[in-house]
C-alpha positions as a Markdown table, in Angstrom:
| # | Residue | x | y | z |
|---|---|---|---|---|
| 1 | Unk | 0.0 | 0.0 | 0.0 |
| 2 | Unk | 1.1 | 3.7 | -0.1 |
| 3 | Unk | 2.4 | 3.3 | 3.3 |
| 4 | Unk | 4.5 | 0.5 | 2.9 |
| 5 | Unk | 6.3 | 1.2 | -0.9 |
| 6 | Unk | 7.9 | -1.9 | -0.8 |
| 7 | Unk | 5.7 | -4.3 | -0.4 |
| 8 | Unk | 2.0 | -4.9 | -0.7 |
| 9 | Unk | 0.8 | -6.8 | 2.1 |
| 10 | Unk | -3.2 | -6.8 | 2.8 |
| 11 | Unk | -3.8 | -6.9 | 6.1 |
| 12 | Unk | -5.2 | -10.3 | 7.5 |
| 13 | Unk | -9.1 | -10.5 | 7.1 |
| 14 | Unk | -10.8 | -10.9 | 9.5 |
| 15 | Unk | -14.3 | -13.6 | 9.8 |
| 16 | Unk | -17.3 | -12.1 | 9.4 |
| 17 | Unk | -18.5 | -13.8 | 12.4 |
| 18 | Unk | -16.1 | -12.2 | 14.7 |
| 19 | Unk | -16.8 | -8.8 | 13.1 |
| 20 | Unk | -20.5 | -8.9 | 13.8 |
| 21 | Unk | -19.7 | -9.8 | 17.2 |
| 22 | Unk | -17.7 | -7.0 | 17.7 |
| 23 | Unk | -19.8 | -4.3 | 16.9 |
| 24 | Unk | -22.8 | -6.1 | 18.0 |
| 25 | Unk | -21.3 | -5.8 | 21.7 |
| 26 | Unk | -21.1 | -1.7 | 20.8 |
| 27 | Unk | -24.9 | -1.2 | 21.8 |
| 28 | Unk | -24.0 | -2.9 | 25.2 |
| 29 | Unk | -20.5 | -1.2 | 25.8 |
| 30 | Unk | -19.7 | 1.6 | 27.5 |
| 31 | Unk | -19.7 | 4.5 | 25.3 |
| 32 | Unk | -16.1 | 6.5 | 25.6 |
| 33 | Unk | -16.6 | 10.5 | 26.5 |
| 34 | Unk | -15.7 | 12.1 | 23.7 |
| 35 | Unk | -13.9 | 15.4 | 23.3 |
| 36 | Unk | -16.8 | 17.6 | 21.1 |
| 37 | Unk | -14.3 | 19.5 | 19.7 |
| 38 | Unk | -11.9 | 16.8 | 18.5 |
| 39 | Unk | -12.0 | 13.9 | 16.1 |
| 40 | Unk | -9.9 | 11.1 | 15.9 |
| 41 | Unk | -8.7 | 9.0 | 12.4 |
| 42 | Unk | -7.0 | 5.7 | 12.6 |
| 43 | Unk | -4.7 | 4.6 | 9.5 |
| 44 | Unk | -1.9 | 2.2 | 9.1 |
| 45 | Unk | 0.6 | 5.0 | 8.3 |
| 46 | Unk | 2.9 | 4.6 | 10.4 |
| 47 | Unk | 6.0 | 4.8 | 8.3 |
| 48 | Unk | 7.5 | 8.4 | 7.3 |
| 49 | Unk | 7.1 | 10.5 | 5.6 |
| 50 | Unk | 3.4 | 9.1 | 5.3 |
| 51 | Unk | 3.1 | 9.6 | 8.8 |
| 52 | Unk | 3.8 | 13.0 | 8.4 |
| 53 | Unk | 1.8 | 13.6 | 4.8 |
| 54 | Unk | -1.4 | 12.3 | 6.6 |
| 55 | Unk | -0.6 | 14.4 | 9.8 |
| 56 | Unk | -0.5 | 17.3 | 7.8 |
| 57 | Unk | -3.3 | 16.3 | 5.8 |
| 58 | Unk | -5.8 | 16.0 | 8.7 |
| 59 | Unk | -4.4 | 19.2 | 10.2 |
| 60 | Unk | -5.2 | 21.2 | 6.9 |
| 61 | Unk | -8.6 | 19.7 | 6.7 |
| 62 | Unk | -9.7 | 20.2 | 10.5 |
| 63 | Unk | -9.0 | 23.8 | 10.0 |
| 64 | Unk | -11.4 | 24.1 | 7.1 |
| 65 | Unk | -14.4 | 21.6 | 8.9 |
| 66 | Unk | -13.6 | 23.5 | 12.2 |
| 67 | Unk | -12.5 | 20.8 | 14.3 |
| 68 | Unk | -9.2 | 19.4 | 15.9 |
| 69 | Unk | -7.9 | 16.2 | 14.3 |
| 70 | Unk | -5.7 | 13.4 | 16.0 |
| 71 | Unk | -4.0 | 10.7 | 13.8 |
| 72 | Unk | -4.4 | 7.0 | 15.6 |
| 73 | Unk | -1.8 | 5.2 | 13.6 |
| 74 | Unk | -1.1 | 1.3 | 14.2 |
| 75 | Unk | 0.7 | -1.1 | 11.6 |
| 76 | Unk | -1.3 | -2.6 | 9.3 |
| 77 | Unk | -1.4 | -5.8 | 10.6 |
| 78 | Unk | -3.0 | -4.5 | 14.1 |
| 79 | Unk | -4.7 | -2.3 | 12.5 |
| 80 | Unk | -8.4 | -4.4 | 12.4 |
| 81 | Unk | -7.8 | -6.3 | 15.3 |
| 82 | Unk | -7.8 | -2.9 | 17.3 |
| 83 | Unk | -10.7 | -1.6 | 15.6 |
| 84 | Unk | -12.4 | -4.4 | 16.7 |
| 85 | Unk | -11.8 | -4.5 | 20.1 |
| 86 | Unk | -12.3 | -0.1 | 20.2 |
| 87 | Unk | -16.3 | -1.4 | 18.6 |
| 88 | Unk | -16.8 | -3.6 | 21.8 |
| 89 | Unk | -16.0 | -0.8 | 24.0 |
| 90 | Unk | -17.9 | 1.7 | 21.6 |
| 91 | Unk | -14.7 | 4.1 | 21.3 |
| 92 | Unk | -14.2 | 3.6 | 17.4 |
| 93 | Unk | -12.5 | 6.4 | 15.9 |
| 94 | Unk | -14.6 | 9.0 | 13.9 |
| 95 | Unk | -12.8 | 8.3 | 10.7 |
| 96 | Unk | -11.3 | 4.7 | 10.2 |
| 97 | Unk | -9.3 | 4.1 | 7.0 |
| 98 | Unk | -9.0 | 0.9 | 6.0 |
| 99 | Unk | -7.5 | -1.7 | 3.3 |
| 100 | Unk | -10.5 | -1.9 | 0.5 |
| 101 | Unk | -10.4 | -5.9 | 1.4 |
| 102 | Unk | -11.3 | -5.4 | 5.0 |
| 103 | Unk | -13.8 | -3.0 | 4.2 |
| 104 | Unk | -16.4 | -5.3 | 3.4 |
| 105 | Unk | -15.9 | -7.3 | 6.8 |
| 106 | Unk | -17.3 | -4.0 | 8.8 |
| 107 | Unk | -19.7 | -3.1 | 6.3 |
| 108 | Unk | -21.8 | -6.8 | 6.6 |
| 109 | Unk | -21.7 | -6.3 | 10.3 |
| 110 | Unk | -23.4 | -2.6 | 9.8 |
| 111 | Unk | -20.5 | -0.8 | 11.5 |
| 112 | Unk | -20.4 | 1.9 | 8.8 |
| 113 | Unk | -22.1 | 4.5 | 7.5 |
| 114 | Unk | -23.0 | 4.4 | 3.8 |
| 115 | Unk | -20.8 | 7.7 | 2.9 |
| 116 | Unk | -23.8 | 9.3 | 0.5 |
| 117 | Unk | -25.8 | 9.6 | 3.9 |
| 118 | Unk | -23.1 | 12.2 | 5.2 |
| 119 | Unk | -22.9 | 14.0 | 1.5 |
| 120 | Unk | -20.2 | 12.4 | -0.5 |
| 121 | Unk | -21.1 | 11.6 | -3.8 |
| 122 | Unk | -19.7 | 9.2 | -6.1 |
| 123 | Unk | -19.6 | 11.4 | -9.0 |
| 124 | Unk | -16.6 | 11.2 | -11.3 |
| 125 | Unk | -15.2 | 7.8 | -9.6 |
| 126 | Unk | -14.1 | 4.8 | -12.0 |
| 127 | Unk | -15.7 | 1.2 | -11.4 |
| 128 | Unk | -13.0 | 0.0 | -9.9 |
| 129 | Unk | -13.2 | 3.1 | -7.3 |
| 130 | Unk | -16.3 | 2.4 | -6.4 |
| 131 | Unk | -15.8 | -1.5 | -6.6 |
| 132 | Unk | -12.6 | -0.9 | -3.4 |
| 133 | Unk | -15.3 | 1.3 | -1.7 |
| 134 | Unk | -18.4 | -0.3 | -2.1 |
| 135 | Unk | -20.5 | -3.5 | -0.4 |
| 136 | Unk | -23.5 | -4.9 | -2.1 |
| 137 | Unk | -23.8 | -1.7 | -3.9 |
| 138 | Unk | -23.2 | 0.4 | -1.2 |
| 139 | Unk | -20.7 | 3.0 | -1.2 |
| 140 | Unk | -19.0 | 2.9 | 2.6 |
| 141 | Unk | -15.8 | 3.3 | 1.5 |
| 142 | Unk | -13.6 | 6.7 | -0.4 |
| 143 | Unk | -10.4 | 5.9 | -1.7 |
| 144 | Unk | -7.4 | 8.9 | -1.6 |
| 145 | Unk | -5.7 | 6.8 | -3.9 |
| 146 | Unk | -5.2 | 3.1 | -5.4 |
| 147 | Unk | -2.9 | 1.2 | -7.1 |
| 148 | Unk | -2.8 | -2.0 | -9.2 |
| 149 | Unk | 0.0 | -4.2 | -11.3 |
| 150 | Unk | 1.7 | -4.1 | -14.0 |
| 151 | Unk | 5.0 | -5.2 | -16.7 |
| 152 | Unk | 7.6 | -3.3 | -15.8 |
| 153 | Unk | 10.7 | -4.1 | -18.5 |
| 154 | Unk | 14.2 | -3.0 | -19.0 |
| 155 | Unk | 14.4 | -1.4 | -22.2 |
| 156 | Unk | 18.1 | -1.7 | -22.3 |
| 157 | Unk | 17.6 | -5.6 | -22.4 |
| 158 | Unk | 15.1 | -5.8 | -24.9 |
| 159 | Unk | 16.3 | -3.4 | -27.5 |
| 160 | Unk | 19.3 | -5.0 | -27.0 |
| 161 | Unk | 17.2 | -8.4 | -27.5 |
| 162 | Unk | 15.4 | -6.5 | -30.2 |
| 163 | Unk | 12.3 | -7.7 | -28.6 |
| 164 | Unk | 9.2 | -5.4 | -28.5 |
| 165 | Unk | 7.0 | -5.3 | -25.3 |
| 166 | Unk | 4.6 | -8.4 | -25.1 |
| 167 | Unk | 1.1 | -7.2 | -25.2 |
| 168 | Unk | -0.7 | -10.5 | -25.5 |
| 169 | Unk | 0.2 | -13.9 | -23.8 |
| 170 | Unk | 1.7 | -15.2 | -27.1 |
| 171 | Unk | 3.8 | -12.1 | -27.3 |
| 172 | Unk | 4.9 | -12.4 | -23.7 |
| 173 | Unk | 5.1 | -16.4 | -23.7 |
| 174 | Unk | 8.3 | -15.5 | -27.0 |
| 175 | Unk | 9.8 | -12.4 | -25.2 |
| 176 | Unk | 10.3 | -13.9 | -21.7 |
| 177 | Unk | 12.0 | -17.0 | -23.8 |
| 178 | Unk | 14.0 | -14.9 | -26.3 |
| 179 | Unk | 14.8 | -12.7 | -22.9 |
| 180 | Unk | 16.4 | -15.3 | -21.3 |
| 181 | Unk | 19.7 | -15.8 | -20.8 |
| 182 | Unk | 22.5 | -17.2 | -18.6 |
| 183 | Unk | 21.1 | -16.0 | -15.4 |
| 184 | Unk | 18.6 | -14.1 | -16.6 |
| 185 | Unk | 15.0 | -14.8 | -16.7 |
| 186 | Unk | 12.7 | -13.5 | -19.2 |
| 187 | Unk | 10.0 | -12.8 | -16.5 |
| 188 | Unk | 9.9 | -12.4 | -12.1 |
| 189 | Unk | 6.4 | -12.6 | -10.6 |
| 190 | Unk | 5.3 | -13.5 | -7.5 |
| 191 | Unk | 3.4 | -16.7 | -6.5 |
| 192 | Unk | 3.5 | -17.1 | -3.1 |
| 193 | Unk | 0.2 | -18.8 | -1.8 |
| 194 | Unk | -0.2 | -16.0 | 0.3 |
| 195 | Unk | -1.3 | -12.4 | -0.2 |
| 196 | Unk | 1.7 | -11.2 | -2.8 |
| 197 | Unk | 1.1 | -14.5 | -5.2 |
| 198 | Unk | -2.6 | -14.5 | -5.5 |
| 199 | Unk | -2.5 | -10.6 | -6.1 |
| 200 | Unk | -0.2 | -11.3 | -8.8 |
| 201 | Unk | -2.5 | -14.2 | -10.4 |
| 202 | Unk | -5.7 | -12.3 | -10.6 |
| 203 | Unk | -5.0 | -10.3 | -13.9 |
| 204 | Unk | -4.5 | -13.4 | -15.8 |
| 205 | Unk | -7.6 | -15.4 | -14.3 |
| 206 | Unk | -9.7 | -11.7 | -14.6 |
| 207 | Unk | -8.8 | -11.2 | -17.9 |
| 208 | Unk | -9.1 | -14.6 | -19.0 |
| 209 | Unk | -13.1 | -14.4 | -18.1 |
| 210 | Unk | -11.9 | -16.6 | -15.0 |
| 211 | Unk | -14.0 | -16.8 | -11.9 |
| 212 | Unk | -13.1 | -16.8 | -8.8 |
| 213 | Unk | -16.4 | -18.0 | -7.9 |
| 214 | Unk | -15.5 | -20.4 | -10.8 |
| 215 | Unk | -12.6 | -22.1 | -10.2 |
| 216 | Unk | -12.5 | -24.8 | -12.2 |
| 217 | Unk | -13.3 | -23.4 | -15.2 |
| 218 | Unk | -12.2 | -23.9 | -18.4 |
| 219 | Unk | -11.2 | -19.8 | -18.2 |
| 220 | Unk | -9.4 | -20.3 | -14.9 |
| 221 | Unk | -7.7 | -23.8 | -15.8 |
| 222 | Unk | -6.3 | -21.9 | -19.0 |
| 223 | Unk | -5.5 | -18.8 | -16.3 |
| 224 | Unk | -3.1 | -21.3 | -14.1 |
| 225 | Unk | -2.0 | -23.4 | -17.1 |
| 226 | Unk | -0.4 | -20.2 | -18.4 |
| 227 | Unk | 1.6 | -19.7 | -15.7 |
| 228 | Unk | 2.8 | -22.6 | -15.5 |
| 229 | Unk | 3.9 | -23.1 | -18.8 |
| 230 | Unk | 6.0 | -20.2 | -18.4 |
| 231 | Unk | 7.9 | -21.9 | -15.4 |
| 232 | Unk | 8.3 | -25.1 | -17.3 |
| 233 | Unk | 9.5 | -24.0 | -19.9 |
| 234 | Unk | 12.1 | -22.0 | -17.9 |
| 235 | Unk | 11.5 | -18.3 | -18.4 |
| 236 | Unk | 10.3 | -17.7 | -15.5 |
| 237 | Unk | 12.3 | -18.7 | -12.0 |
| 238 | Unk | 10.8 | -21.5 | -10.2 |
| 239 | Unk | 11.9 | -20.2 | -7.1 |
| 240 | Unk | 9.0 | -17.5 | -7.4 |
| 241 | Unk | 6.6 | -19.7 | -5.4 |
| 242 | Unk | 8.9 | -18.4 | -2.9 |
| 243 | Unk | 9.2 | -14.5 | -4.0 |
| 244 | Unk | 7.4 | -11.7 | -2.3 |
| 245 | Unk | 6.3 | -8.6 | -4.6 |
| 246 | Unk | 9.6 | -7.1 | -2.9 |
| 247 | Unk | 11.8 | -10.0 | -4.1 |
| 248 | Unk | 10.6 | -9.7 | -7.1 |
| 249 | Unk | 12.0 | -6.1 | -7.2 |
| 250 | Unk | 14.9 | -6.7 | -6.4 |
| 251 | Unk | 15.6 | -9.6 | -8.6 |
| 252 | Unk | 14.7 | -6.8 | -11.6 |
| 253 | Unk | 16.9 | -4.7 | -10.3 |
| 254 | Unk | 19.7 | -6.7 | -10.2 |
| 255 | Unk | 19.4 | -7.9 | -13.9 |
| 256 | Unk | 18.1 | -11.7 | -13.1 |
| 257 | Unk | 14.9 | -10.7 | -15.0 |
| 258 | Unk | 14.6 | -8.6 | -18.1 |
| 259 | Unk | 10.6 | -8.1 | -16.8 |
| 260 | Unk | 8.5 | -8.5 | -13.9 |
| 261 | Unk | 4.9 | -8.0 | -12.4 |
| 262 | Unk | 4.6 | -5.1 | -10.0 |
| 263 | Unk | 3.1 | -2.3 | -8.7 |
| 264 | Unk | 3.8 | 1.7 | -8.9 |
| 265 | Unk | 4.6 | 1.2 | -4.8 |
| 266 | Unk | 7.9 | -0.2 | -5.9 |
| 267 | Unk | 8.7 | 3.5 | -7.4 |
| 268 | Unk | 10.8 | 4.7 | -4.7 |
| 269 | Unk | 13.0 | 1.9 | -4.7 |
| 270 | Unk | 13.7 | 1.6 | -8.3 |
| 271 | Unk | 14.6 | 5.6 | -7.8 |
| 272 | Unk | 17.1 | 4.6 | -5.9 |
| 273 | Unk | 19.0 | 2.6 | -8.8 |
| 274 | Unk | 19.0 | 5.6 | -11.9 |
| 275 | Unk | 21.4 | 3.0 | -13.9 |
| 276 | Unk | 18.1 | 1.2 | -14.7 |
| 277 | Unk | 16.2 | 2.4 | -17.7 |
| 278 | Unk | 13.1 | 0.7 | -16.9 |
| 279 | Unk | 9.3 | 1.1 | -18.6 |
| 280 | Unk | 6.2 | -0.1 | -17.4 |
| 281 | Unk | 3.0 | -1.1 | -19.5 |
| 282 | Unk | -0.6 | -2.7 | -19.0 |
| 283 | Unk | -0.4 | -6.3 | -18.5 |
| 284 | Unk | -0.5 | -8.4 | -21.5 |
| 285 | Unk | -4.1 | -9.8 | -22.1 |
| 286 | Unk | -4.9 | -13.3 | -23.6 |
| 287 | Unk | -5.3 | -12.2 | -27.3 |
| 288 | Unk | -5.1 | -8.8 | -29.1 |
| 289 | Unk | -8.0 | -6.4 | -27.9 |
| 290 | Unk | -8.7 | -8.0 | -24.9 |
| 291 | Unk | -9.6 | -5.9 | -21.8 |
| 292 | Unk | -6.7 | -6.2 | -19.1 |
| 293 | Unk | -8.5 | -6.8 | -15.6 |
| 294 | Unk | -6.2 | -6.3 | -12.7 |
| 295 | Unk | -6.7 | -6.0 | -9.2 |
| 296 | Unk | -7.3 | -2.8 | -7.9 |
| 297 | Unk | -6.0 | -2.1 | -4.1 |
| 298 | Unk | -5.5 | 0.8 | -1.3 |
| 299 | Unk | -7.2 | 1.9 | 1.7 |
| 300 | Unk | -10.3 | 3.6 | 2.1 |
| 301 | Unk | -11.8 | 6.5 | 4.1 |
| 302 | Unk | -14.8 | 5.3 | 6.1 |
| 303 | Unk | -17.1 | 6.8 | 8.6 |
| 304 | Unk | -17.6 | 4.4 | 11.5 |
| 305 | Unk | -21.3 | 4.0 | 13.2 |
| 306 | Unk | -21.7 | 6.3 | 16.7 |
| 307 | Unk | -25.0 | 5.6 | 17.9 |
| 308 | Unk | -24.1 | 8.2 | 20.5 |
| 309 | Unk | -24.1 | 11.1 | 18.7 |
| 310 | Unk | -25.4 | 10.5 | 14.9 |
| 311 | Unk | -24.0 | 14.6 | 14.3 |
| 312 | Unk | -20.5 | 13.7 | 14.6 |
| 313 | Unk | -20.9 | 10.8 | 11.5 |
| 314 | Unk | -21.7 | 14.0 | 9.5 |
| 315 | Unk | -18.7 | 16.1 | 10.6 |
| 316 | Unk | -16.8 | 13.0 | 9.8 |
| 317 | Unk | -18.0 | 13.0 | 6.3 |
| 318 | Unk | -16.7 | 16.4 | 5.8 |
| 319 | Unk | -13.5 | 15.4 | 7.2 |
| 320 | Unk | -13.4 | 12.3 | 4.7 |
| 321 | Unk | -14.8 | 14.5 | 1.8 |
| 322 | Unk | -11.5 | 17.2 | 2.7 |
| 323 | Unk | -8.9 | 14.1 | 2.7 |
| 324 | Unk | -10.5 | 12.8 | -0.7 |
| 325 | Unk | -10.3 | 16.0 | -2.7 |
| 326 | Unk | -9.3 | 15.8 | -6.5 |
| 327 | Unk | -6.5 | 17.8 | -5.5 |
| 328 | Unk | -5.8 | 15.8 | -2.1 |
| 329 | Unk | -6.0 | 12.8 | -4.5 |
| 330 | Unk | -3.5 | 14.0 | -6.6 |
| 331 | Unk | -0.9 | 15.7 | -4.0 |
| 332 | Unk | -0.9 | 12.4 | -2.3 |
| 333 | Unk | -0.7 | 10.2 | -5.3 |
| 334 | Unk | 2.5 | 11.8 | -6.4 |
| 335 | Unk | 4.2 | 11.8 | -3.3 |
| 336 | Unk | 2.9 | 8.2 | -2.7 |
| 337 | Unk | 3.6 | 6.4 | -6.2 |
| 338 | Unk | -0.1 | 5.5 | -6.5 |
| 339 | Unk | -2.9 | 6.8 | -8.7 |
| 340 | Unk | -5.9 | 9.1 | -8.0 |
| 341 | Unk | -9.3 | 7.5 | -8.4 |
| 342 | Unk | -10.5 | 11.3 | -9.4 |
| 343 | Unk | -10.7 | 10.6 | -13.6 |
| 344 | Unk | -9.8 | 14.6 | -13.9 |
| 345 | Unk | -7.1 | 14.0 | -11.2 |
| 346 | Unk | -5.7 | 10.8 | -12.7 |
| 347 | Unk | -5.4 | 12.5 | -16.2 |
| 348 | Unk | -3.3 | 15.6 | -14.7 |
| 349 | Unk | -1.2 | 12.7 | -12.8 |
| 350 | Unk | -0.3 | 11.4 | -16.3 |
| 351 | Unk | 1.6 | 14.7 | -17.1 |
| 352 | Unk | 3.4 | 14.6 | -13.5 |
| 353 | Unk | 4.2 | 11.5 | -13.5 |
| 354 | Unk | 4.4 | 10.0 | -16.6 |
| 355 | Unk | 6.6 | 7.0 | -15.8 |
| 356 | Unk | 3.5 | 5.5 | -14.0 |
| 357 | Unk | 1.3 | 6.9 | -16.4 |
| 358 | Unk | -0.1 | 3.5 | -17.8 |
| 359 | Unk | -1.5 | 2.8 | -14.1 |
| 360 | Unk | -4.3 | 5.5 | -15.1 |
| 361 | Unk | -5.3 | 3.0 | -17.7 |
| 362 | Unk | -5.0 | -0.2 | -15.8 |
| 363 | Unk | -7.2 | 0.9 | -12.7 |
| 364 | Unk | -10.0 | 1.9 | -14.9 |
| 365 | Unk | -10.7 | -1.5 | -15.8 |
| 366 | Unk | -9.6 | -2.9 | -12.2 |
| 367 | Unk | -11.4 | -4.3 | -9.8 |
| 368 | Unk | -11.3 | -5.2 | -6.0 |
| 369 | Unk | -11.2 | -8.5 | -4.8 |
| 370 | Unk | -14.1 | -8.7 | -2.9 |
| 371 | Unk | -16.2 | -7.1 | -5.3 |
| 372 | Unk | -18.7 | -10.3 | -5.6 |
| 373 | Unk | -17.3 | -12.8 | -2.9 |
| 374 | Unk | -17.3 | -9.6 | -0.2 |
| 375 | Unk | -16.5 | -11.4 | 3.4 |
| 376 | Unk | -15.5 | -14.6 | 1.7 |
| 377 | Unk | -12.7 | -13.1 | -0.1 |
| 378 | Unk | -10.1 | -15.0 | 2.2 |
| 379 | Unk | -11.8 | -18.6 | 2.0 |
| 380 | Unk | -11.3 | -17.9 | -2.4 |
| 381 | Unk | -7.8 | -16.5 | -1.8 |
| 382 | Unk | -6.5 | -19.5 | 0.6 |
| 383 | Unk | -7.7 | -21.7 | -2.2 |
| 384 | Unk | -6.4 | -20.1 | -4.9 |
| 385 | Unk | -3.2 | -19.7 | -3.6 |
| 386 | Unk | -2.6 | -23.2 | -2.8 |
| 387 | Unk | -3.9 | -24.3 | -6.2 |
| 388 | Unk | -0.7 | -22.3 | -7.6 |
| 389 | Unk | 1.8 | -23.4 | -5.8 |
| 390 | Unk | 0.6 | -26.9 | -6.3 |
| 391 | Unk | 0.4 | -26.7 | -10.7 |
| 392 | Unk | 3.9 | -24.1 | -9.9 |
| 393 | Unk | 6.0 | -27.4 | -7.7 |
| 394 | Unk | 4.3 | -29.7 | -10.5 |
| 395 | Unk | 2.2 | -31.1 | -7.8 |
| 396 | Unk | -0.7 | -31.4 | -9.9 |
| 397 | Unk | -1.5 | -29.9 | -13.0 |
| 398 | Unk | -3.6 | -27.1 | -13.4 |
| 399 | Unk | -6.5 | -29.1 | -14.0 |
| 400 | Unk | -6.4 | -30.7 | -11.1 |
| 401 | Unk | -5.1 | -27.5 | -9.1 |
| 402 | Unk | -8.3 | -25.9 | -9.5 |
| 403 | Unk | -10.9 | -28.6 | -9.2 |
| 404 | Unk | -9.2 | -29.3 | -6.2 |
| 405 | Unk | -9.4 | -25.3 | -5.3 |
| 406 | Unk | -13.1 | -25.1 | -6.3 |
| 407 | Unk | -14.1 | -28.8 | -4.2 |
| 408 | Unk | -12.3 | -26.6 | -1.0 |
| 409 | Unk | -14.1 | -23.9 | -1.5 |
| 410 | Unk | -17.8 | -25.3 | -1.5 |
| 411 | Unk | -16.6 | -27.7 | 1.1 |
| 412 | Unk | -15.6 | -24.2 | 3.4 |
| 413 | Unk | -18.7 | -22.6 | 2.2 |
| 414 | Unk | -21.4 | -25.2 | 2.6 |
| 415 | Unk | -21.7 | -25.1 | -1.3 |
| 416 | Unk | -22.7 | -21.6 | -1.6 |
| 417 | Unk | -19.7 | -20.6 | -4.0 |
């Protein structure tokens, strides 16, 4: 996320169950007093200078709503156990941003407040904006900013190669092969069965017409089949089963891959190595014409439930309609190598920062991940993950990868997938 640059690292979901527990022990709790005057946002930005950004960002916009603002920051990883146990005791901050995944977890348990209730509109927003934000077609959620993946390549390599950027699967299946070399793979991705790889699968299953919901589809077999091939055949590492997002970085930027799937929060670290003429593009679609369909992540504004005093949700809108801004959108998005969900914002951000420029593109046509499994995003995600690790360590093949995947599933879910 924007917070942590080099790495992107959802925080843990939380069940559903243990949500709705939470906040249904808020009505029973003792309510915390309150200070009328100031209002309290929890983040995960706990690093600098986001730290900082956000501080100053709340400051700015407490002046203008009229209020004092206090940053609650805990690591990202704490971050929805804590809000859980703050809804038990009813002492929820007025403003909780969190990770578009665990949005819907708080959503189902009616913890938040649908954000067109306190005069936020969803006006100008992309699909995949409102798809980080929103829970059974309610808009809870306002992304600052968001981010997604793409092919980052060293053009040094492939003109030298004389290779053009892949922009199909064909095209990429021949460059990563004609890329490699020696020590050299064509192609680094991640495909750990964790957060990183799964992340890193979705914008071939997506953009396959693959189905989370559907895993054993003939779209989704193709999907994992794919990626496989590309590890068989030895352009890609098999050792990525065991590479983060970051090690994938840093295996580009030390000239063992020629390409690699990332994300624009690995900016600041490829800054740091100016010998490296690198370019990054969409991410190559199945055939020619094909929409690409990525993942779309960051953190969202929301405006927690206070049954005590129903005045202060609205005071928190404004506060949440201040931090969400087209320009706050882009001021933050430059500094924090992600991309506005504002479309007049995001076009400005090409001109400013036109090395991430393709990013625009590929979050228009995003989407979250819990867009239509909501809270059982982590039940799909444990299954898919081990499905590709066991077609990546030749396990199983891909076929059987996913039946297997999709049989978990509807075991997990009583058949409801």
């Amino acid at each position: 996320m924007q917070q942590h640059p080099r790495r992107h690292r959802p925080p843990r979901a939380v069940s559903a169950t243990a949500c709705a527990l939470a906040f249904s022990l808020v009505s029973v709790g003792c309510a915390a007093e309150r200070d009328p005057d100031v209002y309290t946002i929890m983040n995960s930005s706990t690093d600098e200078p986001y730290h900082t950004w956000d501080g100053e960002a709340m400051e700015a916009c407490g002046a203008q709503v009229g209020v004092e603002v206090r940053q609650i920051s805990v690591p990202a990883d704490q971050l929805v156990p804590k809000a859980l146990r703050m809804a038990s005791s009813n002492s929820l901050p007025d403003v909780l941003n969190i990770d578009g995944s665990d949005l819907p977890q708080f959503a189902a348990a009616g913890g938040l407040v649908p954000l067109e209730e306190v005069g936020i509109s969803t006006e100008g927003l992309s699909e995949g904006a409102l798809s980080i934000g929103s829970y059974e077609g309610e808009y809870y959620g306002a992304a600052r900013s968001v981010n997604s993946l793409g092919l980052f390549y060293n053009a040094d390599v492939l003109a030298e190669a004389g290779v053009e950027p892949p922009e199909t699967w064909e095209e990429l299946k021949a460059a990563a092969a004609e890329l490699t070399e020696g020590e050299r793979y064509g192609l680094a991705i991640s495909a750990l069965a964790t957060a990183d790889g799964v992340y890193q699968f979705l914008p071939w299953l997506w953009s396959n017409g693959g189905d989370e919901r559907e895993l054993s589809s003939e779209e989704s077999v193709e999907a994992l089949a794919h990626v496989t091939s590309l590890v068989e055949e030895g352009s890609v590492s098999p050792s990525v089963v065991n590479w983060t997002q970051a090690d994938v970085n840093d295996q580009f930027i030390a000239g063992n891959a020629a390409m690699m799937v990332n994300g624009p929060w690995q900016l600041p670290v490829l800054e740091e190595h100016p010998e490296l003429d690198w370019v990054v593009t969409e991410i190559p679609v199945p055939e020619a014409g094909d929409t690409p369909i990525a993942p779309i992540g960051g953190t969202t504004f929301t405006v927690p439930v206070n049954n005590e005093d129903p005045g202060r949700e609205r005071v928190a809108g404004e506060l949440v309609a201040c931090l969400t801004t087209a320009e706050a959108q882009l001021d933050w998005s430059t500094k924090g190598s992600n991309v506005p969900v504002d479309r007049e914002a995001a076009e400005r951000y090409r001109d400013l920062v036109p090395e991430l420029a393709p990013f625009v593109d590929q979050v228009r046509t995003a989407r979250s991940r819990t867009e239509y499994v909501g809270t059982e995003w982590n039940t799909y995600s444990q299954a898919i993950g081990t499905a590709l690790q066991a077609a990546l360590t030749g396990q199983a093949s891909p076929r059987s990868a996913m039946e297997t995947a999709q049989a978990r599933v509807e075991a997990q879910l009583g058949g409801r997938s």
